[in-house]
Each structure stands twice: as structure tokens, then as C-alpha cells.
C-alpha positions in Angstrom: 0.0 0.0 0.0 1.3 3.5 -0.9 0.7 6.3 1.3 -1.9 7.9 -1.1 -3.8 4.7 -0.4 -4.4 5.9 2.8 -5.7 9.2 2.1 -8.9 8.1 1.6 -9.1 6.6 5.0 -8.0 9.8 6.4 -10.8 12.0 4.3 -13.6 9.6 6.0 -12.3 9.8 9.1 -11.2 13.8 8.5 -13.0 14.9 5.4 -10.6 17.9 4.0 -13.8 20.1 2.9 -14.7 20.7 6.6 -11.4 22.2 7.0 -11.8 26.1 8.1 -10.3 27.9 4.8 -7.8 29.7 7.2 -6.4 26.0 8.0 -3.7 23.8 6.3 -4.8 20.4 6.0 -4.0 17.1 4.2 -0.7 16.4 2.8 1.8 18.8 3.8 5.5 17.4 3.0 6.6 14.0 1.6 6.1 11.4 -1.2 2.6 10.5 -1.5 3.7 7.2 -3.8 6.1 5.9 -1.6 4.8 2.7 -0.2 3.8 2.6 3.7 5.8 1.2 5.9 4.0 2.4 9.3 1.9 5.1 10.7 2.3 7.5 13.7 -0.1 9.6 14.8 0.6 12.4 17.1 -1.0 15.5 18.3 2.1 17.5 17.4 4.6 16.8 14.8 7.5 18.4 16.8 11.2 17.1 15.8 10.8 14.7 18.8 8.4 13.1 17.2 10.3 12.8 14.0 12.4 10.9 15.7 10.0 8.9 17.2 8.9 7.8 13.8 12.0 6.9 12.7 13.0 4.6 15.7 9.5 2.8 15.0 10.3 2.7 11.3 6.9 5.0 10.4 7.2 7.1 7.3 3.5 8.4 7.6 3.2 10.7 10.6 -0.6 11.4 11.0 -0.8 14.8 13.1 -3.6 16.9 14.4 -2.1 20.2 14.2 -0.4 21.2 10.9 3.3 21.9 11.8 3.3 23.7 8.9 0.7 26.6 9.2 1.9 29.7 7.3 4.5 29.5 4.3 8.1 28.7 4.9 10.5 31.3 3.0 13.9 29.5 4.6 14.4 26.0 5.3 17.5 27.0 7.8 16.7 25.0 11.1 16.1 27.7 13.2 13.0 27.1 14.8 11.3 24.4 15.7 9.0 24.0 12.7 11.8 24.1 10.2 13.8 21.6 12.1 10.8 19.2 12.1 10.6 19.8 8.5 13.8 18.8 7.5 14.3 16.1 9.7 11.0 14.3 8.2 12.5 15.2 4.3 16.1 13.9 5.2 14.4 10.9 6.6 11.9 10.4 3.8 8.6 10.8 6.1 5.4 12.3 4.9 3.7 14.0 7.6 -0.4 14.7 7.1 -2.7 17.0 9.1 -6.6 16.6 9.7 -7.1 19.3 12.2 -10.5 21.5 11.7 -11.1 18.5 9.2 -11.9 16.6 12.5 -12.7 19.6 14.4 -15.7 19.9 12.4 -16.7 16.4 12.0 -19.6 15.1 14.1 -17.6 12.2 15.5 -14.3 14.3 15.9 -12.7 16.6 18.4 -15.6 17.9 20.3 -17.7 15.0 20.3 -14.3 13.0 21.6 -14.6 16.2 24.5 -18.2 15.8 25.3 -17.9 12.1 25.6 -14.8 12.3 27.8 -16.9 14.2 30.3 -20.1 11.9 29.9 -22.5 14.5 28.3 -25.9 13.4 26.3 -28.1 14.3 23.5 -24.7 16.3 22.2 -25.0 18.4 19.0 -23.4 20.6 17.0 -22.9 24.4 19.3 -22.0 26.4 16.0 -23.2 24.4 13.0 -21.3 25.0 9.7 -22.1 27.8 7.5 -22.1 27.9 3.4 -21.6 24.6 3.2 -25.0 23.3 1.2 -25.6 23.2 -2.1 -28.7 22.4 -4.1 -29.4 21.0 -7.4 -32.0 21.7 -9.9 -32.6 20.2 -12.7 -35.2 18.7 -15.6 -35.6 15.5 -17.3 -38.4 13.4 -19.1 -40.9 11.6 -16.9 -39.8 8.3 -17.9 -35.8 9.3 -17.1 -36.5 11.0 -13.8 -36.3 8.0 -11.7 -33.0 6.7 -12.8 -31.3 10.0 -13.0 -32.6 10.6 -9.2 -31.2 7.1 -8.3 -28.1 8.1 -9.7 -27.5 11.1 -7.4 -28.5 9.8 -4.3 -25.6 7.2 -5.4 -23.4 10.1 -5.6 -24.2 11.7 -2.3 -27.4 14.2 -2.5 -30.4 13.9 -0.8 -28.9 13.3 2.7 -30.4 15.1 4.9 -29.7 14.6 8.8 -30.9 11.1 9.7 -32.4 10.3 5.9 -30.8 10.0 2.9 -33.1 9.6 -0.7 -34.5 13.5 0.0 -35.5 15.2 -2.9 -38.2 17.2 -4.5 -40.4 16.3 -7.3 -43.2 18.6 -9.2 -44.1 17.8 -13.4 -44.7 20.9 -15.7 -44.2 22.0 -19.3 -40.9 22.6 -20.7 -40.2 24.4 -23.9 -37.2 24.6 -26.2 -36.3 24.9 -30.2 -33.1 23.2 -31.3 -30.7 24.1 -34.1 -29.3 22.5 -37.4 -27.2 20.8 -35.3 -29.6 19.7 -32.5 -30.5 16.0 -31.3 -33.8 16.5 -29.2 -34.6 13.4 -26.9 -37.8 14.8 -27.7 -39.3 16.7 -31.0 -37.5 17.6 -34.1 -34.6 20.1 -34.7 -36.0 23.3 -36.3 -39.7 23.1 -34.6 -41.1 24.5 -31.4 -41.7 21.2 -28.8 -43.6 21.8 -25.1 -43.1 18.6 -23.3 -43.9 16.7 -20.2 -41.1 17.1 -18.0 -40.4 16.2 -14.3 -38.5 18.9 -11.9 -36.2 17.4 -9.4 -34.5 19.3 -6.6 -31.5 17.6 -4.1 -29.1 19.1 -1.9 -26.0 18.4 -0.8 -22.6 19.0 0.6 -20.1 21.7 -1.3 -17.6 18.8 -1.7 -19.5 16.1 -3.6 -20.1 18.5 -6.5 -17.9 17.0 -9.4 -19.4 13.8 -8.4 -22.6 14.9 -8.2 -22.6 16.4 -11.8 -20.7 13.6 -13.2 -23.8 11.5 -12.2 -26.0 13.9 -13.5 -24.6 14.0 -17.0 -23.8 10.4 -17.0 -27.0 9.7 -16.1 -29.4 12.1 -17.9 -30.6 12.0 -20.9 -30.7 15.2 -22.9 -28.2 16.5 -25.2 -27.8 19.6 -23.4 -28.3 19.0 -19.8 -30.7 22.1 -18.1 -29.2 22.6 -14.1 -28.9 25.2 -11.9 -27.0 24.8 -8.9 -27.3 27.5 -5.7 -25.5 28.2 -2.5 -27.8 28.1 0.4 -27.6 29.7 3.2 -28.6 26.6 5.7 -26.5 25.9 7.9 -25.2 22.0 8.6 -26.8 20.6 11.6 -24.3 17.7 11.5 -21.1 19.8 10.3 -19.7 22.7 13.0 -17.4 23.5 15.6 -18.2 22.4 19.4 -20.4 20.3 20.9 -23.5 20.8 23.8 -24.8 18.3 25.6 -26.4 17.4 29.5 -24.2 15.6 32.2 -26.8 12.7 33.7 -27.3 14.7 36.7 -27.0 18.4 37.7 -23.9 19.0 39.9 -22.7 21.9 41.7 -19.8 24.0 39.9 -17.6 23.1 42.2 -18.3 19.5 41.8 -18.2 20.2 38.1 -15.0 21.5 37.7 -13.4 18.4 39.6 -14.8 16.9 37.2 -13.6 17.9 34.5 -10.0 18.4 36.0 -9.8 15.1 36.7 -11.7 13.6 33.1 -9.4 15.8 31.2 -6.3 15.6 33.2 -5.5 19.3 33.4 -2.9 20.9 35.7 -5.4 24.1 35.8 -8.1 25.8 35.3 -9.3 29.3 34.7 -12.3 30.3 35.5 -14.9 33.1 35.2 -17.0 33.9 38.6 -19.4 31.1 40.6 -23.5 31.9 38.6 -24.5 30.0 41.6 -26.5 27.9 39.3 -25.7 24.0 39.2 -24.1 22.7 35.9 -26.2 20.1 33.6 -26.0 21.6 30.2 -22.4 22.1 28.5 -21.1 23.6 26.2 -17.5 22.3 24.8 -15.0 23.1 22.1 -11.1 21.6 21.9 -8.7 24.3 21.4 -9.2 28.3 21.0 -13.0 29.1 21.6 -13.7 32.2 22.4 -15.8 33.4 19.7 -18.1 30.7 20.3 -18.9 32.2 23.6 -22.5 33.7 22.7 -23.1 30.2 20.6 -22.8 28.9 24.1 -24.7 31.3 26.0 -27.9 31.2 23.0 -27.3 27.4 23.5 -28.5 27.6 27.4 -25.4 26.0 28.2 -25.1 26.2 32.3 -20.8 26.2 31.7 -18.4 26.1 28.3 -15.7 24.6 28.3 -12.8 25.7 25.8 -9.4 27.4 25.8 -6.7 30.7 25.0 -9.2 32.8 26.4 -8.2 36.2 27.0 -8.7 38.2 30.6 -10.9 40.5 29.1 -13.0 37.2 27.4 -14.4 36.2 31.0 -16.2 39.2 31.7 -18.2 37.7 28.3 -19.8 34.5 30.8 -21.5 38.5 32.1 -22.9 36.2 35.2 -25.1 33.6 32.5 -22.7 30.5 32.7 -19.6 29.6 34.0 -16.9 30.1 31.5 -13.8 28.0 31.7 -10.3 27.6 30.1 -9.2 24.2 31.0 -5.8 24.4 28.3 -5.5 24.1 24.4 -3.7 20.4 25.1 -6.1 19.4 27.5 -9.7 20.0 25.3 -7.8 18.0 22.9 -5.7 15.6 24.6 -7.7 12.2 23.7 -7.8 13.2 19.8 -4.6 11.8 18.9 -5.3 8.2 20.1 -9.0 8.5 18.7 -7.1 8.7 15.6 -4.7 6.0 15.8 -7.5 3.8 17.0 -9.7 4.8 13.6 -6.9 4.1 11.6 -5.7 0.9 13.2 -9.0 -0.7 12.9 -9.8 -0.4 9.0 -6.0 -0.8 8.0 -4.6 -4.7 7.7 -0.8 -5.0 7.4 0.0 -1.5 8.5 1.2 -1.1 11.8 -0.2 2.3 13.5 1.2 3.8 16.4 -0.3 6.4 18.9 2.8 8.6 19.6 4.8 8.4 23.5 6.3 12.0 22.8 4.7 14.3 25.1 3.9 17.8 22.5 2.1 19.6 25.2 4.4 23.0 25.5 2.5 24.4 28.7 4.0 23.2 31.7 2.3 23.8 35.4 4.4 24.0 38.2 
């Protein structure tokens, strides 16, 4: 198996079109045809984990956040991003990066968070926006089945819990063809109004080139009539951070012990006591401050997040308890989520969750 063999692995666990467009996901140095000899996953693909992969014989390193973020105008060694850099292309290692890829997944980051800390009935805090698309387009009654077969195949009509959703009306279509012309229906040269069926699907931005390859495959016009729109839904199932109910209300105290101890931090900051007890809760793994009023319009009792700024607590203004537990922390059981995914769809591949410890926030 070559590493590109994985990629698709990776895009289902980590689908690159949730990626925030500020982010830099997917491959981001090495050979993508070089055949796999192991994988390690890591939160942080620091130089020490370079050398991690090397002693375990790993030229795939599989890391949440991109070590490469913003462009590189020396490779010099000077810093620690560069060094990492040039150990893994001296060494022949590819290194990949999923991070608001599985941020915004609904099985990914925060949903890892919100399990860790036992919440319920979780959804999306702040669902994706710009995201849908929909398709229209017209067909002959007796092709409008197959042709709407043939894009739920290629992904539209998914809809939350259902799949197959589309709209169907009949009406009158009109259209002249040219010298050149090869109506399905009618003659070239003359004026035809015929019977056709209307169908309307959404779907997500990234299945478009399949979508419209099964739509031209599939249909059966010469010239193919579509329109396809941007809505302005946003995806229940796509989104950053994650609300939920613990099984009982506790006190904030309690709540906070809680989550020290679930999430294994050395700290946490907090904004002042509501006097409320804590059973809704909002979460979201790494810097989450602008999701603070998403949290508050969610009803959540706390949030949960991290790099918040002194200023950012007077924000909680008394309606939930705000708290920054550490970047690391909200995030710390993503890496071996990942290696776990991996490990149990690939056969003959070893995957390894990394030892190094990437966490540069010490507490003393």
C-alpha cells in the first residue's frame, strides 16, 4: 500500500472540505507514492516526534495540528517548525494534518470532548455555515427516476438522519433546437412543449464534481438544463463544538473536579461562581472564544474551551460559567482517537499512537 492509499481513510475519518479555509490540511510534506511502511499519529509533529517515527520505522506521521501553518520562506533550522521539517525530508517521512477536518466532524474533536466528560443528547454548538448546495434540474418523466437514483448514489439527498431527500413537481418545458440539434424529444427546427419532471436535491459543497458527473452520465438530454445554488442553511451535523447534559446536575464546584480530573489538566481558569448548578455544557477543543455567545444562545449552564483572554471572561456577564481548562487538554484524547480509527480499517499496516509528550504548557 502506498501512502496515497491511505488518504482516503483519512478524508472519511477527517473529510478535508470541513477544514476552516484559514487552516492547512491534508498532505503537507513527503512522497505520497512511496509505499507505507508504518503510521504515527501524534497531536504535534515536533522534531521529537520525528524521531519517534524513525525509531519505530513510520514514514507516515498522521498529526492533528499542521506543523506547517503559514509559508516557509527559509528551510535553515532555526526554529522548531523548520527543524521538524527537515528532519521528516532527510528521513523520507510524509507528515499529514486533519485538524479542523476533525474539528468539524460530528464524531471528531468535540464530540471526543463531550464524551470524555459523559455528556448526552450532544449536537453541533455552532453548525457550519455555506456549506449546502442544491441542485436543480429537468428530465423526461420516464428518465426521472434513474437519473434521481443516480444522485443519491453520488451523495445528494442526505439530509440529517435520511438520505433519498428530494423534490419532485411535473410541468411544461419548452425549447427549439438548431441544425445541429438531437432533441430526446421533438424535431430540430420546430417549437416542442413537453412533459417534464422537476427534481430538486441538496448536498454537501464537496461532492459537486461527483454529483454532476452522475447527472450528465445519467441524464438523458443533449444539453443537460441545471442550476445549482448556494444556500444559506447551515449544517446541523457539520460545526465547531459540541452541547450536551451531564446525567445529573452538579454543583460547579463538583463540576469542575470533574472535569480536572476527566481531562487531566494541571489548571483551570475560571470566570465567577453563577450560583446555578451545571447540567447543560457547552465544549469546544482548542481556542473558543468566539463561540462564547453560541454557548450562552445554547443555554449551556458552563463552556468549556481554551486561549481565552482576561478580558473574554467578563463575556460568561454572570449567565454561565466560563472556563479555560488548556489548548492540550480539550484536545488531549484526539490523537489516540485517531490511531484507533486508523488501526482498525488498516490490515498489514502497523499504526502507532505517539509516547512524545507535544504539550508545550508546563504547570508548576
Amino acid at each position: 500500500m502506498k501512502i496515497k492509499d491511505i488518504f482516503p481513510l483519512l478524508e472519511q475519518m477527517a473529510p478535508l472540505a470541513y477544514a476552516e479555509d484559514f487552516d492547512n490540511v491534508g498532505l503537507l510534506t513527503g512522497n505520497p507514492y512511496a509505499e507505507a511502511n508504518g503510521i504515527l499519529v501524534c497531536h504535534d509533529a515536533l522534531e521529537a516526534v520525528i524521531d519517534e517515527a524513525i525509531l519505530k520505522n513510520c514514514n507516515l506521521v498522521v498529526c492533528f495540528h499542521p506543523i506547517l501553518f503559514s509559508g516557509l520562506k527559509k528551510l535553515t533550522g532555526r526554529n522548531y517548525v523548520e527543524r521538524a521539517i527537515i528532519k521528516a525530508i532527510k528521513n523520507d517521512i510524509a507528515i499529514y494534518a486533519v485538524h479542523t477536518a476533525l474539528d468539524n466532524h460530528q464524531q471528531g474533536v468535540n464530540k471526543i470532548f463531550a464524551d470524555a466528560l459523559g455528556l448526552m443528547n450532544t449536537k453541533i454548538l455552532v453548525p457550519k455555515e455555506g456549506f449546502i448546495r442544491k441542485l436543480v434540474t429537468y428530465t423526461t418523466p420516464q428518465n426521472h427516476i434513474p437519473l434521481r437514483s443516480a444522485l443519491f448514489t453520488a451523495g445528494a439527498g442526505s439530509i440529517g438522519n435520511y438520505n433519498n431527500c428530494s423534490f419532485n413537481s411535473t410541468g411544461s418545458g419548452t425549447y427549439r433546437g438548431n441544425e445541429n440539434s438531437n432533441p430526446q424529444v421533438g424535431q430540430r427546427g420546430e417549437f416542442t412543449q413537453a412533459d417534464e419532471v422537476k427534481i430538486e436535491v441538496t448536498f454537501e459543497k464537496q461532492q459537486e464534481s461527483a454529483i454532476l458527473k452522475a447527472l450528465f452520465t445519467n441524464h438523458v438530454y443533449e444539453e443537460v438544463a441545471y442550476e445549482i445554488y448556494s444556500l444559506e442553511n447551515r449544517h446541523q451535523n457539520v460545526g465547531l463544538g459540541m452541547v450536551g447534559e451531564l446525567p445529573e446536575p452538579v454543583t460547579e464546584a463538583d463540576f469542575l473536579n470533574l472535569v480536572k480530573t476527566k481531562m487531566q489538566t494541571g489548571g483551570i481558569r475560571h470566570s465567577a461562581f453563577t450560583g446555578k448548578n451545571i447540567h447543560r455544557v457547552a465544549v469546544l477543543g482548542g481556542a473558543g472564544s468566539f463561540a462564547i455567545k453560541n454557548a450562552i444562545a445554547a443555554d449551556a449552564d458552563a463552556y468549556l474551551t481554551a486561549d481565552l483572554k482576561y478580558h473574554q471572561f467578563y463575556e460568561a456577564e454572570g449567565k454561565l460559567l466560563l472556563a479555560d481548562i488548556g489548548h492540550y487538554e480539550s484536545e488531549r484524547y484526539t490523537a489516540g482517537y485517531m490511531a484507533t480509527y486508523l488501526g482498525q480499517y488498516l490490515n498489514g499496516i502497523k499504526v502507532f499512537a505517539s509516547q512524545t509528550n507535544t504539550n508545550p504548557v508546563h504547570y508548576f
